[in-house]
C-alpha positions as CSV (number, residue, x, y, z in Angstrom):
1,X,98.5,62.6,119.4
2,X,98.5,59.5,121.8
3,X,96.3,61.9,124.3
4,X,93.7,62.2,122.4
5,X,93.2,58.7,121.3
6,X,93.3,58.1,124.8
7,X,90.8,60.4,125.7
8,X,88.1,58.9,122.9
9,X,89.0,55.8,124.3
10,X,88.1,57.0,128.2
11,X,84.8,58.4,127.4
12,X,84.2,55.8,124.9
13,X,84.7,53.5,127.9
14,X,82.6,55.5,130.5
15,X,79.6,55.6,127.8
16,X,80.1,52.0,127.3
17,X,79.9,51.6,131.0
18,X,76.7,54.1,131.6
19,X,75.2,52.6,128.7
20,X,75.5,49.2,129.9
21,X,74.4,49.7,133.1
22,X,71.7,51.7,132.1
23,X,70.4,48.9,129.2
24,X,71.0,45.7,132.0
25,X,68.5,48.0,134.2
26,X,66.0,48.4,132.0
27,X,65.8,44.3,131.6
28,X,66.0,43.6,135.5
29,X,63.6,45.9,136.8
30,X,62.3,48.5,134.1
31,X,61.8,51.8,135.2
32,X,58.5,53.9,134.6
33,X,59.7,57.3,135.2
34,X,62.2,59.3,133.1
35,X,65.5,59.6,134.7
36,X,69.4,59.3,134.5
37,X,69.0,55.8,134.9
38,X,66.5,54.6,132.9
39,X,65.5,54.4,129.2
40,X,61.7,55.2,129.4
41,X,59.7,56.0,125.7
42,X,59.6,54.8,122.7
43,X,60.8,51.6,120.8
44,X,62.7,50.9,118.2
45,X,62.6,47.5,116.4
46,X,60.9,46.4,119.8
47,X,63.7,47.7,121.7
48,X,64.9,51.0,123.5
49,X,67.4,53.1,122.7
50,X,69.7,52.6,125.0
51,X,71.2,48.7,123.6
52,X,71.6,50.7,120.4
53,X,73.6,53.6,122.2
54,X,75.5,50.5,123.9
55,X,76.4,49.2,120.4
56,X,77.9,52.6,119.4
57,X,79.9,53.2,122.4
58,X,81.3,49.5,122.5
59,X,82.2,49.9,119.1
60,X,83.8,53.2,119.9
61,X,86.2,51.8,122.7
62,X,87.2,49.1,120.7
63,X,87.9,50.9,117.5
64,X,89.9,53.8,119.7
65,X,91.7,50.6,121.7
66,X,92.9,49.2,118.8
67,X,94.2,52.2,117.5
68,X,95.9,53.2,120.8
69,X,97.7,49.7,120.5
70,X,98.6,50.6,116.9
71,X,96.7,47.1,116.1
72,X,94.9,48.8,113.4
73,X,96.3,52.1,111.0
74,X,95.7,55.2,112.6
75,X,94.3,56.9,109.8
76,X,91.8,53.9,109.1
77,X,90.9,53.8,112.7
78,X,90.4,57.7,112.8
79,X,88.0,58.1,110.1
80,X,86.5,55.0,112.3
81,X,86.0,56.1,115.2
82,X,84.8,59.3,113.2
83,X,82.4,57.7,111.5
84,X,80.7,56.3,114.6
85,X,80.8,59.0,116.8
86,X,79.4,61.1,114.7
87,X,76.2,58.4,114.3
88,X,76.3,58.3,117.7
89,X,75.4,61.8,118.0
90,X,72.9,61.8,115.5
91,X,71.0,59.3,117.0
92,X,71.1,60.0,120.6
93,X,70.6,63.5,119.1
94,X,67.2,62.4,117.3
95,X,65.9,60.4,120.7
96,X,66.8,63.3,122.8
97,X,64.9,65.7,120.6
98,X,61.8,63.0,120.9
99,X,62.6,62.8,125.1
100,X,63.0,66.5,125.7
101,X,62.6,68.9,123.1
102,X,59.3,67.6,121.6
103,X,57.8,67.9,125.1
104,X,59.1,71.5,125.8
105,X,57.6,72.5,122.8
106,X,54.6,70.7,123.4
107,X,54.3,71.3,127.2
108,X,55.5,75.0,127.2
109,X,56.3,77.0,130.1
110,X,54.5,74.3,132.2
111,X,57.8,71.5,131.1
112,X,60.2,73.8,133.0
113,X,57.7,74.2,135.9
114,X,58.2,70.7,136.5
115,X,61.8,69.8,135.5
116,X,64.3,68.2,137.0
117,X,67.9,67.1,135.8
118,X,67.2,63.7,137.5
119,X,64.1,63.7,134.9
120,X,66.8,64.0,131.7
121,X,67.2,60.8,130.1
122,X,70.2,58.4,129.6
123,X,70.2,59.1,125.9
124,X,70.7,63.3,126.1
125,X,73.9,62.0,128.5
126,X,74.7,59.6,126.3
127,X,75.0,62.8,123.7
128,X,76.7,64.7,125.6
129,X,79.7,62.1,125.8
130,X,79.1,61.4,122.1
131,X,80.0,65.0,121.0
132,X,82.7,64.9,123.6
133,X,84.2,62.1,121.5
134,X,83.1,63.3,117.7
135,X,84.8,66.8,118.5
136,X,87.8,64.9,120.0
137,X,87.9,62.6,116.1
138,X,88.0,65.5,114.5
139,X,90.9,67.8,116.3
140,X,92.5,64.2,116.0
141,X,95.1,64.1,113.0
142,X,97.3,61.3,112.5
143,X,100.3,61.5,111.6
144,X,101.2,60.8,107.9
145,X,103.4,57.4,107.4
């Protein structure tokens, strides 16, 4: 049981970490290139993505700390961290479709000509550690009291 809260709260951690370096990067010296490292397209509210994929996984390791350290119920803090890991792959889902998938299906054969894993943005990583941790909520099962 403790394992997996752990786990959630690892990659919760590392997503909070990639996230935050990847949103202080895009204030210090923007990139204009798509990449691993850099939250290139469109806005939202005047902002990128990535501070709102920051959000999500900071909430995430706090929520799956606190339930680690039994500071908060671990049914309450399971249906939690369910709750946002789940939005957390819906919308890193959604800007991922816009980054990649709208551009294969616009581009064709000629996207794959020219694509590189470098190219893929922060936010389809940032979904791939997202369903990492919404698939680890919900094998989770506390234990009843």
């Amino acid at each position: 049981m403790l394992n997996k809260i752990r786990a959630i709260f690892y990659l919760s951690l590392l997503g909070t970490l990639f996230a935050g370096l990847v949103t202080a990067r895009q204030f210090i010296a923007p990139a204009t290139q798509p990449g691993i490292f850099s939250c290139v397209g469109f806005k939202i509210l005047g902002y990128s993505p990535c501070p709102y994929g920051l959000a999500l996984f900071t909430i995430l390791t706090v929520l799956s700390f606190l339930t680690l350290k039994q500071t908060i119920n671990h049914h309450y803090g399971s249906w939690l961290m369910r709750l946002f890991a789940v939005a957390g792959v819906i919308f890193s889902g959604w800007v991922g479709w816009r980054e990649i998938g709208l551009p294969i299906i616009t581009k064709g054969a000629y996207y794959w000509e020219t694509f590189s894993m470098l190219a893929v943005p922060a936010c389809v990583w940032g979904f791939l550690v997202f369903a990492a941790v919404a698939v680890l909520t919900f094998i989770y099962r506390p234990e009843p009291n």
